[in-house]
Residue, then its C-alpha position, 0 to 999 in steps of 0.5 A: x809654519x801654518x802652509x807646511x802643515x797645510x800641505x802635510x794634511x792636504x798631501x796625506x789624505x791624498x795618500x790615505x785615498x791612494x792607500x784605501x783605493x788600493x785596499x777596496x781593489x784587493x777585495x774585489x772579485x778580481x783581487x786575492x785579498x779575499x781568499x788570503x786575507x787583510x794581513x796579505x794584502x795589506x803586505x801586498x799593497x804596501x810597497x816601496x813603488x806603491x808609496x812613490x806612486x802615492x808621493x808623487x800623486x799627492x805632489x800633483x794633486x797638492x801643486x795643482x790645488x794650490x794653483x787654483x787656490x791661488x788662480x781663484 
């Protein structure tokens, strides 16, 4: 149970940075977050292929920690 949680943790603060990156670049020069406002882009950023891509970059990264984890 304690290696589920582990991976829980580990994958959602993976996911909590896909998120805040995608947040910080609407407010960039080049994003509309600025003239729109927080509620648009975080309507914008929160989609159904944003949280794929965020899934599976938290499986590649939690994969490939505990790879080295295990290898060091």
């Amino acid at each position: 149970m304690k290696k589920i949680w582990r991976a829980v943790v580990e994958a959602g603060f993976i996911i909590f940075l896909f998120y805040s990156n995608l947040l910080m670049g609407e407010f960039e020069h080049s994003g509309l977050g600025q003239s729109k406002g927080l509620l648009w882009a975080l309507g914008d950023i929160f989609t159904a292929s944003n949280f794929m891509i965020g899934l599976m970059a938290a499986l590649i990264g939690f994969l490939l920690v505990e790879f080295l984890r295990n290898k060091l």
